[in-house]
C-alpha positions, -999 to 999 in steps of 0.1 A, spaced: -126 -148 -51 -112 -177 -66 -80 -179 -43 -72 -203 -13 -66 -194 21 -49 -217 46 -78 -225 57 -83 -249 28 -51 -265 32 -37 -299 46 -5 -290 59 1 -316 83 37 -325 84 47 -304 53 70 -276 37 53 -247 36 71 -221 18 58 -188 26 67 -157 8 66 -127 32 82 -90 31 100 -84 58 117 -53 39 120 -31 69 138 -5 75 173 -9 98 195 18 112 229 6 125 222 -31 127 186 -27 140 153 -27 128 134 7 133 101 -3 122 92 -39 127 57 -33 110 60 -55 84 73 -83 107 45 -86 131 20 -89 103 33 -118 94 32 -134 128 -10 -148 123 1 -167 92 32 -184 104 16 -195 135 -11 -209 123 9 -225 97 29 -240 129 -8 -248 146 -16 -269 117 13 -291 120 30 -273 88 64 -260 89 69 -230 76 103 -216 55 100 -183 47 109 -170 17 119 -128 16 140 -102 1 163 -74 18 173 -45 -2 179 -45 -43 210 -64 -44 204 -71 -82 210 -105 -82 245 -108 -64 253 -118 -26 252 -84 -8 261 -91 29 250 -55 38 215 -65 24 214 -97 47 188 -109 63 206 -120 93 198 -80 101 160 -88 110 167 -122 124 166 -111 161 133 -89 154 116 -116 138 126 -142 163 110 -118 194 78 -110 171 73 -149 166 83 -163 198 98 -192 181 130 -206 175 143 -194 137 168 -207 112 187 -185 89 197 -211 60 225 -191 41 224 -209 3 197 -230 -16 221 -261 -6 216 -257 26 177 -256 23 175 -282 3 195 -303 26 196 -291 65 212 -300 90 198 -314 121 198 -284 138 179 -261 112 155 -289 107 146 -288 146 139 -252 145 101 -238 148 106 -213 113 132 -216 89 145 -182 69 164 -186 37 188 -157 27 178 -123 7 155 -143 -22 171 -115 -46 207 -129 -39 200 -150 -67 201 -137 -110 170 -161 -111 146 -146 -88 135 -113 -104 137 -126 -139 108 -151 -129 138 -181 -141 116 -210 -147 145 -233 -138 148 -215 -108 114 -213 -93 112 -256 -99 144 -257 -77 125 -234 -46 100 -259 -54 116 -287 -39 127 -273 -10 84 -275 0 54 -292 -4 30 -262 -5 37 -226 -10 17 -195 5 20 -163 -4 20 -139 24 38 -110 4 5 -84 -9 32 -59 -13 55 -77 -35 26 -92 -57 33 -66 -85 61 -83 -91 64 -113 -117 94 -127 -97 98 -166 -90 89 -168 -53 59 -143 -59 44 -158 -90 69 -189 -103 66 -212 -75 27 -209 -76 30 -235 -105 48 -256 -94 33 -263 -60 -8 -260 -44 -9 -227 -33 -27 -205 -8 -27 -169 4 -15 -162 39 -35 -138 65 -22 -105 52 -21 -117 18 -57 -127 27 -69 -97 43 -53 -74 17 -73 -88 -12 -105 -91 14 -103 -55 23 -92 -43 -12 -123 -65 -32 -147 -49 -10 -134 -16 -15 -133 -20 -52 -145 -46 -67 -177 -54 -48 -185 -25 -26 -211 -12 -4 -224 24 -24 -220 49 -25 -183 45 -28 -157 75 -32 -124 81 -27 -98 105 -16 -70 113 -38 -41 136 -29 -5 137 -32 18 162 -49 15 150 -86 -12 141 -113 14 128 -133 26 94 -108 -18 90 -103 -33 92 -138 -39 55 -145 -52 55 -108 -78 83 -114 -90 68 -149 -102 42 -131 -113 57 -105 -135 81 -119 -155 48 -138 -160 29 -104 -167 53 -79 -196 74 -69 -175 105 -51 -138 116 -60 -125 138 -37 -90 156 -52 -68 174 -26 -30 179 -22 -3 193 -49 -28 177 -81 -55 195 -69 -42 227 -80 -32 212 -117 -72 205 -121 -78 241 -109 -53 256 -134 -69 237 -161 -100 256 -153 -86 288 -158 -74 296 -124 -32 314 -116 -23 299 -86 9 322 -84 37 296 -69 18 267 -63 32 232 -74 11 225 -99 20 206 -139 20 222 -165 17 195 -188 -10 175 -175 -35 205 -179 -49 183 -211 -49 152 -188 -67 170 -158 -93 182 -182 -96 148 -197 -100 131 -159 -125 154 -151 -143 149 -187 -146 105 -180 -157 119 -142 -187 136 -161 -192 112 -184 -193 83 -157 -213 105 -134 -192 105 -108 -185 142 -87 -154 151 -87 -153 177 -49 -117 200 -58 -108 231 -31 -132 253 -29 -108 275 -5 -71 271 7 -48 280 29 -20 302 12 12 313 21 48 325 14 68 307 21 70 265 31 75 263 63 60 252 97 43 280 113 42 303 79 23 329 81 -10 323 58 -46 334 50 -78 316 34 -81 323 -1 -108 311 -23 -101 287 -55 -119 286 -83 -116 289 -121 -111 329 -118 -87 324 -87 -55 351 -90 -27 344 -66 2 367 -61 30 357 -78 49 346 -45 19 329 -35 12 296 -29 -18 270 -18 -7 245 10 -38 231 21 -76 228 15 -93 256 35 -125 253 58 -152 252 36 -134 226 17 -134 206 50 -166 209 54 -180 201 22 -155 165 22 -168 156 60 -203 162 44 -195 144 15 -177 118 34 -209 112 56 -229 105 31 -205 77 16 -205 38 25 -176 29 12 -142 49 11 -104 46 -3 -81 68 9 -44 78 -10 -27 105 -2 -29 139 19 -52 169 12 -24 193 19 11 197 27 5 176 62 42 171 72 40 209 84 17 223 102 -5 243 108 -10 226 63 -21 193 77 -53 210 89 -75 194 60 -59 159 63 -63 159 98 -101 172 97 -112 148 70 -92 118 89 -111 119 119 -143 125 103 -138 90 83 -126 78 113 -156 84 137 -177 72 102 -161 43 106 -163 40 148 -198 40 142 -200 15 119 -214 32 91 -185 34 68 -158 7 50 -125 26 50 -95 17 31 -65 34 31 -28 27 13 4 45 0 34 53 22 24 94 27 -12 78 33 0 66 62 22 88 75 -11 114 74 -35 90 91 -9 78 119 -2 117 121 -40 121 130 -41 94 151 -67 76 134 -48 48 118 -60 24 138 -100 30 133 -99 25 95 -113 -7 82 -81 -18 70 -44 0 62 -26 -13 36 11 -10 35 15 -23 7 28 10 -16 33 1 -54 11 -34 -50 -18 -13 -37 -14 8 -63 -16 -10 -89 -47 -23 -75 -63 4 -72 -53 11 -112 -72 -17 -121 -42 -36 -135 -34 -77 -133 -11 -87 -97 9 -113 -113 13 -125 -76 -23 -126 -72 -31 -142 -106 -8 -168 -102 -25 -180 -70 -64 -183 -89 -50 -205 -109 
């Protein structure tokens, strides 16, 4: 794979600066999701069990640059001193890290202030990242999510110092290479959302790797209007009728299936509880001009549980309808639990990322029996685009 883990590390009485995101969400003065905190918690304790001591590096917010005090870090400090159990040091200025006081220096964890406080971080300053260098001996980077990003404590300090990936960093790129890169076949994938316009660089290279593409949400009614079907009031784009016809051209080409709605649920208005009857969808589909398709119908559902079944490998981004409403989270549901049980039973690798991806599969209840959830967002992706992590790059050397 041609990274390190920390398992290949010596870090026996050193600095180990660890970049983590711990860019969670905080209502009046507390944290409301502390997600991103406890998966941290396996890489700084081992880090600690291995005689290293670990400064963690983070960001809070987009404060451009400039000292923001409403985008401190001081904010997560008591969440991530409960998740770790350990005694933790905020160090307020680069000063102070590089030369700490007694009592930061006998503190379990030490946490330097918002990263993005400083003009040289997001600019990848050269000048910059050899000053974070100092303040360690080894730097880890624990931050998957942030790896898209060419900034000096995701990608600058990885020259300057022998580098490693931390446990989510780790099991990010584990579950990601063996959903992509190397996987078990036949591999497919579902694709949903509201837009083929934010996805198209994601289903180009899709449609070349993967065996099955599954299309639901929003986008799946573009691909049906470029076949010819009115879908009355649907969301659907215009201008990406050339593009959908393109995808599913490469899909052809590539031999890969492409499975779109065969049926949906349509309705008038968008609303929980709207009233709503099965229409079928095709490419001589005619929808009432106050009509619109909120979710995949039943013979959809069954035709992605089959298809799902017969799969070894599956990515999952995005819901198949409009799930925040019900009863238009019927199709996300359905096919959740039947990737789910695939999974239970051992007979399926399922990956899942994107922020509505997991809203859908928590919403199911079934978050917890995929392979692997990745909360990464833009990082995951970009990955699954096909394109370069800077952050990831950086650590192969």
């Amino acid at each position: 794979m041609g990274w390190k883990s920390l398992d290949d590390m010596d870090l026996h009485g050193k600095r180990v600066l660890v970049r983590v995101d711990i860019n969670v969400p905080v209502e009046k003065g507390e944290v409301t999701d502390t997600t991103r905190i406890e998966r941290i918690v396996p890489t700084v304790h081992d880090i600690l069990s291995k005689g290293g001591t670990p400064i963690l590096l983070a960001h809070f917010g987009r404060p451009k640059g400039k000292v923001n005090l409403e985008m401190s870090l001081r904010q997560v400090l008591p969440a991530l001193r409960r998740a770790l159990m350990r005694t933790v040091a905020l160090v307020e200025t680069l000063d102070a890290a590089e030369h700490m006081t007694a009592e930061v220096a006998a503190a379990d964890v030490v946490l330097i202030e918002n990263i993005r406080f400083h003009a040289g971080e997001e600019v990848n300053d050269p000048a910059f990242a050899a000053r974070l260098a100092k303040i360690g001996d080894v730097f880890c980077n624990d931050a998957f999510s942030a790896a898209h990003r060419a900034h000096a404590s995701t990608e600058g300090l990885a020259h300057h110092l022998p580098s490693c990936a931390g446990r989510l960093m780790q099991a990010e790129l584990s579950a990601l290479e063996a959903a992509l890169s190397k996987p078990e076949r036949p591999v497919g994938a579902v694709v949903g959302g509201a837009k083929v316009s934010t996805k198209i660089a994601l289903l180009e290279n899709l449609v070349n790797r993967l065996d099955l593409l599954v299309i639901g949400g929003g986008m799946a009614n573009t691909f049906l209007v470029a076949q010819g079907a009115q879908l009355g009031a649907s969301l659907r784009e215009m201008d990406y009728l050339d593009t959908a016809r393109d995808i599913m051209a490469q899909a052809d080409k590539a031999r890969c299936r492409v499975l779109l709605p065969v049926d949906g649920l349509v309705a008038r208005e968008f609303k929980a509880g709207a009233a709503h009857e099965v229409a079928l969808l095709g490419a001589d589909t005619v929808l009432g001009a106050d009509q619109m398709v909120l979710d995949a119908g039943p013979e959809t559902v069954k035709q992605v549980e089959l298809a799902i079944k017969g799969l070894k490998t599956l990515i999952w981004n995005g819901p198949m309808g409009a799930f925040e409403i019900a009863p238009f989270d019927t199709a996300t549901v359905a096919a959740a639990k039947s990737a789910a049980q695939q999974t239970r039973d051992g007979a399926l690798i399922s990956v899942a990322g994107g922020g509505d991806t997991v809203a859908a599969l928590n919403q199911a209840g079934v978050a917890d029996d995929f392979t692997y959830i990745s909360t990464a967002g833009g990082a995951f992706l970009e990955w699954m685009e096909g394109k370069t992590l800077p952050g990831v790059a950086a650590l192969q050397g």
